[in-house]
TIMARLUM-430840 format. One record per atom (N, C-alpha, C): atom name; x, y, z negated; residue number from 1; residue in three letters. Coordinates in pm, 1 decimal. Last residue first. Layout:
<node at="CA" c1="X" c2="Y" c3="Z" i="NUM" aa="ALA"/>
...
! end
This chain:
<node at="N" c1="27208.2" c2="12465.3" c3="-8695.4" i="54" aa="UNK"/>
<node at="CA" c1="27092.7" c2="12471.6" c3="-8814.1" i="54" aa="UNK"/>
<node at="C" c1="26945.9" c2="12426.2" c3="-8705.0" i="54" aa="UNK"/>
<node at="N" c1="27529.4" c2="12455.6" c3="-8583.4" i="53" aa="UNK"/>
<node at="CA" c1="27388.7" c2="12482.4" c3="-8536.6" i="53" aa="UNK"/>
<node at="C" c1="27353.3" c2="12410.4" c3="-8680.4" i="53" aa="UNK"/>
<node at="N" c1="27823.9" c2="12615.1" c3="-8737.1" i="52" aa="UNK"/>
<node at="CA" c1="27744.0" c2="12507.4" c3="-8763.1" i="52" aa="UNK"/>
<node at="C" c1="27606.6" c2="12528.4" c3="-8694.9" i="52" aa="UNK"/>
<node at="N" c1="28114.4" c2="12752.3" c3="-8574.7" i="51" aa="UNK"/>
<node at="CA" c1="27960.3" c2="12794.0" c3="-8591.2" i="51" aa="UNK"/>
<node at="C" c1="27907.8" c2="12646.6" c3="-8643.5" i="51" aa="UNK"/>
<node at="N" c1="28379.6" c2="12832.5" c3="-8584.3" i="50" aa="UNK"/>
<node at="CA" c1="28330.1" c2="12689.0" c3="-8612.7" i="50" aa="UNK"/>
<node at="C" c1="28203.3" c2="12704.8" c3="-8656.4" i="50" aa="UNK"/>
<node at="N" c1="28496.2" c2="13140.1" c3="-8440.5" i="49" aa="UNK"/>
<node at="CA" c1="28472.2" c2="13023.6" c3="-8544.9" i="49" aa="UNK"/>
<node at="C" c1="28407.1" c2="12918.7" c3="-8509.0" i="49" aa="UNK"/>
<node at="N" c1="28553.5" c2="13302.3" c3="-8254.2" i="48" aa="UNK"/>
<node at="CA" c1="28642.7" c2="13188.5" c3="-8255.3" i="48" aa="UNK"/>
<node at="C" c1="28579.4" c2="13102.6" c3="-8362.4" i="48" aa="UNK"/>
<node at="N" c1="28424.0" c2="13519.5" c3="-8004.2" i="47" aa="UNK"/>
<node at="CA" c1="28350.7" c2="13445.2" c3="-8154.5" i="47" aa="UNK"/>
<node at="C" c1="28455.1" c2="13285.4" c3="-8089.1" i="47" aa="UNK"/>
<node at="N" c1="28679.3" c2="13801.7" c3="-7863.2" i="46" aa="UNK"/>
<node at="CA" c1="28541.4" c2="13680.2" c3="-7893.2" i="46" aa="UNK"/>
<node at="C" c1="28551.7" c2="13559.1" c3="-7992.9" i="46" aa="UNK"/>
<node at="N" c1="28638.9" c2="14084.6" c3="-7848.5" i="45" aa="UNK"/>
<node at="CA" c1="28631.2" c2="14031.1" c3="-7951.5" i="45" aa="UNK"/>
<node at="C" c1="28559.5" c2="13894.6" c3="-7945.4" i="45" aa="UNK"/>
<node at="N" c1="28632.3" c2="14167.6" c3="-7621.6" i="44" aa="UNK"/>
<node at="CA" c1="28748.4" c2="14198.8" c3="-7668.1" i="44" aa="UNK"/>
<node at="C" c1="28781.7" c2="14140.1" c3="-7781.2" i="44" aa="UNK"/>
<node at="N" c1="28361.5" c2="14119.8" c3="-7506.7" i="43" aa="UNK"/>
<node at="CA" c1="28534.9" c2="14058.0" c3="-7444.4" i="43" aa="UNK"/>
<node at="C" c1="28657.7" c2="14065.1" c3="-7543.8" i="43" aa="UNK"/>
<node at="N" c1="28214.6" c2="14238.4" c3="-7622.5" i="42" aa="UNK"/>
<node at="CA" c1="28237.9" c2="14106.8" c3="-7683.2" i="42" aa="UNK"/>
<node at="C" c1="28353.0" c2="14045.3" c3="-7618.4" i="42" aa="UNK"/>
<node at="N" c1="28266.0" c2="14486.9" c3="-7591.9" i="41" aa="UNK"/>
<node at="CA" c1="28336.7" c2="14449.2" c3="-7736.1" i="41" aa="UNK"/>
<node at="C" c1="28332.0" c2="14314.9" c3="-7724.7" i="41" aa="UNK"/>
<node at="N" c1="28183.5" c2="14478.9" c3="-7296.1" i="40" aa="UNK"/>
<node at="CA" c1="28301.7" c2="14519.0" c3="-7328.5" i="40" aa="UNK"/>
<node at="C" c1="28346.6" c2="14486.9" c3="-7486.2" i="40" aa="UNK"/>
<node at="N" c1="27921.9" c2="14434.5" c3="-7345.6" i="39" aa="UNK"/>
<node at="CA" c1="28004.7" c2="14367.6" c3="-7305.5" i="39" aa="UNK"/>
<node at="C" c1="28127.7" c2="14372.3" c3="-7349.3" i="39" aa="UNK"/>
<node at="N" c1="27835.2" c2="14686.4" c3="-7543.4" i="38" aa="UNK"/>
<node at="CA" c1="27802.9" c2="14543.8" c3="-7593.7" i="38" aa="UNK"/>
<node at="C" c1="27877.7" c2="14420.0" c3="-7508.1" i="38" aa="UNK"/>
<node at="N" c1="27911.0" c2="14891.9" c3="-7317.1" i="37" aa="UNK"/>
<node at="CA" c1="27994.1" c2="14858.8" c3="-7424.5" i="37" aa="UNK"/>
<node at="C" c1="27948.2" c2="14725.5" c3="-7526.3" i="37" aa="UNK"/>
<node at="N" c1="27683.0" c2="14788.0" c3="-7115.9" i="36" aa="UNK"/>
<node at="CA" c1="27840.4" c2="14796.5" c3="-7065.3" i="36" aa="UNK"/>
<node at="C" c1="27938.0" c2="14791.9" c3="-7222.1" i="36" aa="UNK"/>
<node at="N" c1="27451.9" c2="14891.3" c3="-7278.7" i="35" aa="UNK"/>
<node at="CA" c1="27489.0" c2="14682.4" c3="-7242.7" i="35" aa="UNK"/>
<node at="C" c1="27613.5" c2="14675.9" c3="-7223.6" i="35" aa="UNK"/>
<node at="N" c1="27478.6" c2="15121.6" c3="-7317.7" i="34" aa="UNK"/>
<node at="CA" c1="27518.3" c2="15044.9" c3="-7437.6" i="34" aa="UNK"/>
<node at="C" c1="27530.0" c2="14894.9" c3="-7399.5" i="34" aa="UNK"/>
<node at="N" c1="27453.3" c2="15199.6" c3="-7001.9" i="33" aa="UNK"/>
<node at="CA" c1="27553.7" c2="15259.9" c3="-7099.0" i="33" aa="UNK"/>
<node at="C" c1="27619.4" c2="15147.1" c3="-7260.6" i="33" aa="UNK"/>
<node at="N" c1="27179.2" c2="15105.5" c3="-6979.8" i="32" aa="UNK"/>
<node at="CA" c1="27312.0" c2="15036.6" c3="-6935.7" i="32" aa="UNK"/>
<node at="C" c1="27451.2" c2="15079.1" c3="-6995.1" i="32" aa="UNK"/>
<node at="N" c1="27067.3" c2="15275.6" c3="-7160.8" i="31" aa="UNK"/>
<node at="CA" c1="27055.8" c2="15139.6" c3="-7186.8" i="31" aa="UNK"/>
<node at="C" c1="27150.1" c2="15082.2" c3="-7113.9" i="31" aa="UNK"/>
<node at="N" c1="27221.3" c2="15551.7" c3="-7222.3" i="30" aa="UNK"/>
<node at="CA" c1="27134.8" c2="15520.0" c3="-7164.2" i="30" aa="UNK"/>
<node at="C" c1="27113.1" c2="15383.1" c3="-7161.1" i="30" aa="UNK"/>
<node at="N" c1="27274.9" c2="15790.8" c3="-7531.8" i="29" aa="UNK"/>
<node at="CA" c1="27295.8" c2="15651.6" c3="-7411.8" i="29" aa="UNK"/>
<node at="C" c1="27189.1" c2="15631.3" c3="-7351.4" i="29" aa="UNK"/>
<node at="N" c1="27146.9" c2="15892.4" c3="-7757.3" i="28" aa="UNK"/>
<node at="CA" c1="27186.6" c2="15988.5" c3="-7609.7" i="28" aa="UNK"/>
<node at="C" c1="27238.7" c2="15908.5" c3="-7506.7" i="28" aa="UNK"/>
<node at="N" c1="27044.7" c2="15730.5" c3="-7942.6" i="27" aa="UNK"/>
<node at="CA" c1="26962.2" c2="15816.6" c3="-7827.3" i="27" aa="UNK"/>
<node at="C" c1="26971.0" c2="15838.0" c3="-7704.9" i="27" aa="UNK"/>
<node at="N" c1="27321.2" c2="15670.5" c3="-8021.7" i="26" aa="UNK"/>
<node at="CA" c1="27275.3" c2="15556.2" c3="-7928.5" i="26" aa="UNK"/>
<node at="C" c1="27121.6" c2="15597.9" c3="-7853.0" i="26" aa="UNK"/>
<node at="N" c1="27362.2" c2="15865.0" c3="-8181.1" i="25" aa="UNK"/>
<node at="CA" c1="27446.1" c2="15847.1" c3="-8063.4" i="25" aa="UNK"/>
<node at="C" c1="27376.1" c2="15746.0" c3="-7979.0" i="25" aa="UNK"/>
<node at="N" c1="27147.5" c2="15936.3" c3="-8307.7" i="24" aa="UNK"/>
<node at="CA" c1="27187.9" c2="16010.6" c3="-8273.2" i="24" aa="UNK"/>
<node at="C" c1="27255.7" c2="16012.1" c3="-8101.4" i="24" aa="UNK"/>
<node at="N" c1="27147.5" c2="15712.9" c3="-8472.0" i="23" aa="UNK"/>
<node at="CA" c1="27008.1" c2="15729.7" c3="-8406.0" i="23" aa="UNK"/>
<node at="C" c1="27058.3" c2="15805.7" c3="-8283.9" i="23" aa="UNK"/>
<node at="N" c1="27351.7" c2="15699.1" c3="-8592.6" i="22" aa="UNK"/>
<node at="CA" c1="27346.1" c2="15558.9" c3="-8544.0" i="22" aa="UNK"/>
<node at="C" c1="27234.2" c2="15643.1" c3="-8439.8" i="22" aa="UNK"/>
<node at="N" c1="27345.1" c2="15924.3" c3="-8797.9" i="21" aa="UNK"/>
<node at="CA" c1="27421.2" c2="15927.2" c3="-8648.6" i="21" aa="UNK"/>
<node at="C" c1="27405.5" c2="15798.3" c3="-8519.9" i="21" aa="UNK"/>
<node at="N" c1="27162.6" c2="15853.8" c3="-8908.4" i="20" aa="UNK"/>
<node at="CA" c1="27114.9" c2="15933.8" c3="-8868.1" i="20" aa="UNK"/>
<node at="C" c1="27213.7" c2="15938.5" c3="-8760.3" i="20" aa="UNK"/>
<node at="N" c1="27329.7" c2="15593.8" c3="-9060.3" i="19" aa="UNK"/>
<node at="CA" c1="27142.0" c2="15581.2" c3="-9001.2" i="19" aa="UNK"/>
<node at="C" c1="27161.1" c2="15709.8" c3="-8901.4" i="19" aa="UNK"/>
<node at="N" c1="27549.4" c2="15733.9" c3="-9186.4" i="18" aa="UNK"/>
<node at="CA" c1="27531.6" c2="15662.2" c3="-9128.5" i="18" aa="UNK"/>
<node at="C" c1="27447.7" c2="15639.9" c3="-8997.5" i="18" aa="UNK"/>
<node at="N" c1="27361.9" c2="15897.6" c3="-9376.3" i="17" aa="UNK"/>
<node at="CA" c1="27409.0" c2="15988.9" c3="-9248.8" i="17" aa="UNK"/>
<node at="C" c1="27463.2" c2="15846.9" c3="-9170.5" i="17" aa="UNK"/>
<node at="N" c1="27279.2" c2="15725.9" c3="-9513.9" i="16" aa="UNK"/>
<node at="CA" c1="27166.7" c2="15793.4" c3="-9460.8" i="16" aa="UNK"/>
<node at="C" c1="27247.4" c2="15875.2" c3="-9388.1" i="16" aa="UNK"/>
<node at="N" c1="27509.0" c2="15614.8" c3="-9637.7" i="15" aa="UNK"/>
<node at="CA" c1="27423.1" c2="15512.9" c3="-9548.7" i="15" aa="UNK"/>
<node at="C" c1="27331.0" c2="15551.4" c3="-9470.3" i="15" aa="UNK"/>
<node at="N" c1="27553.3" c2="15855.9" c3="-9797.4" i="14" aa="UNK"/>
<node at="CA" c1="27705.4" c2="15805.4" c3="-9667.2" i="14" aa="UNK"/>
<node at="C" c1="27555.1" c2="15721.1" c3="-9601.3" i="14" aa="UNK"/>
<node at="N" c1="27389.5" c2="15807.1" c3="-9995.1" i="13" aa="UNK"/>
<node at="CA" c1="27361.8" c2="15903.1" c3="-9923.3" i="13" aa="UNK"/>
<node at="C" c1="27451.2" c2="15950.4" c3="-9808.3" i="13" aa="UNK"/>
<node at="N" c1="27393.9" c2="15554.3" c3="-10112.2" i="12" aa="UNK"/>
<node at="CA" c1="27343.3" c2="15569.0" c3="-10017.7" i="12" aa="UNK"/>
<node at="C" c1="27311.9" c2="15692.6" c3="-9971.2" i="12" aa="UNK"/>
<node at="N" c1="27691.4" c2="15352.7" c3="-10092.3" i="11" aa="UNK"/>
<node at="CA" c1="27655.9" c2="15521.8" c3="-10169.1" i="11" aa="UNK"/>
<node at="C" c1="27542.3" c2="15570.4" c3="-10048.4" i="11" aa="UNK"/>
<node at="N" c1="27680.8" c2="15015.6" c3="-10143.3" i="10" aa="UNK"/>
<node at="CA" c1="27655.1" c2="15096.8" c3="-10047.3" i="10" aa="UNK"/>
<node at="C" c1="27620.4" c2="15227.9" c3="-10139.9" i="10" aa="UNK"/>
<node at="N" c1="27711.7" c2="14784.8" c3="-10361.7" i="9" aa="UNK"/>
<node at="CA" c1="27832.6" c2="14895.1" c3="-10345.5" i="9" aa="UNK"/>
<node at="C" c1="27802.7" c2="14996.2" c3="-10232.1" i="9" aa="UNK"/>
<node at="N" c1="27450.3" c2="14705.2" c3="-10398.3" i="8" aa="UNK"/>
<node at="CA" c1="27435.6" c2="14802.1" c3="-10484.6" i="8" aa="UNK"/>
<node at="C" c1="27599.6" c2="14893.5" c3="-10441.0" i="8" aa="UNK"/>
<node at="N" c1="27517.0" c2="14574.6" c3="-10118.2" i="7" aa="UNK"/>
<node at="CA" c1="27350.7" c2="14676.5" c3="-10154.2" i="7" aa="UNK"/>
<node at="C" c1="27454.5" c2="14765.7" c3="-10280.2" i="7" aa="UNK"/>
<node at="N" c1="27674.7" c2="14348.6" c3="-10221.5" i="6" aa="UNK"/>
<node at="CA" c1="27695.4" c2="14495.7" c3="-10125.0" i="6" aa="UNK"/>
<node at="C" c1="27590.8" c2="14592.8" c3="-10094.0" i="6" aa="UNK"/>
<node at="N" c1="27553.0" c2="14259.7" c3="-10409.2" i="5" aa="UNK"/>
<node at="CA" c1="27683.8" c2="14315.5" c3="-10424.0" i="5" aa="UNK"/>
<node at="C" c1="27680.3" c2="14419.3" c3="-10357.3" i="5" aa="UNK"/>
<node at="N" c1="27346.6" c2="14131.4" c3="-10283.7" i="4" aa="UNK"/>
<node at="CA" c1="27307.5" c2="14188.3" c3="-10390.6" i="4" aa="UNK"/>
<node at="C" c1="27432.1" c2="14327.8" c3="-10452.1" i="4" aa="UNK"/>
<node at="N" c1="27483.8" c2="13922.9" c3="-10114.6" i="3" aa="UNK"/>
<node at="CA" c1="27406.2" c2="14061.0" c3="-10064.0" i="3" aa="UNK"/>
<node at="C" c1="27345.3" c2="14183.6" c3="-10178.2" i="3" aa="UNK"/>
<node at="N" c1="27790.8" c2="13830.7" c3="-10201.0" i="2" aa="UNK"/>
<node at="CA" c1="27645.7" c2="13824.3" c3="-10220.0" i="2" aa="UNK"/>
<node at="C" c1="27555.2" c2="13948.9" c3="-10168.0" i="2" aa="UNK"/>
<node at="N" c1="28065.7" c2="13744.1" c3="-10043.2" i="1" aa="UNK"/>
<node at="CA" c1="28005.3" c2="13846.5" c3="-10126.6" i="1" aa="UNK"/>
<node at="C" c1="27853.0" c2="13836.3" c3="-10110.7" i="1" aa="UNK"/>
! end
């Protein structure tokens, strides 16, 4: 999907509460707080594709 697509399918007034909770929740963390869950997803989720280096 073209970026052009998904811009215009974003309702941007969902994208601005989006934004505002994004601010919200990741305020109230503390930086180890969000490294521990940035670990934790990448365990859970790890990168199987066929990356091409550029």
């Amino acid at each position: 999907m073209e970026a052009e697509t998904i811009l215009s399918a974003l309702d941007t007034e969902h994208f601005d509460d989006y934004t505002e909770w994004q601010r919200e929740h990741y305020d109230a963390m503390d930086p180890e707080e969000i490294s521990r869950e940035a670990i934790a997803f990448a365990k859970a989720h790890p990168y199987t594709g066929d990356a091409i280096r550029l």
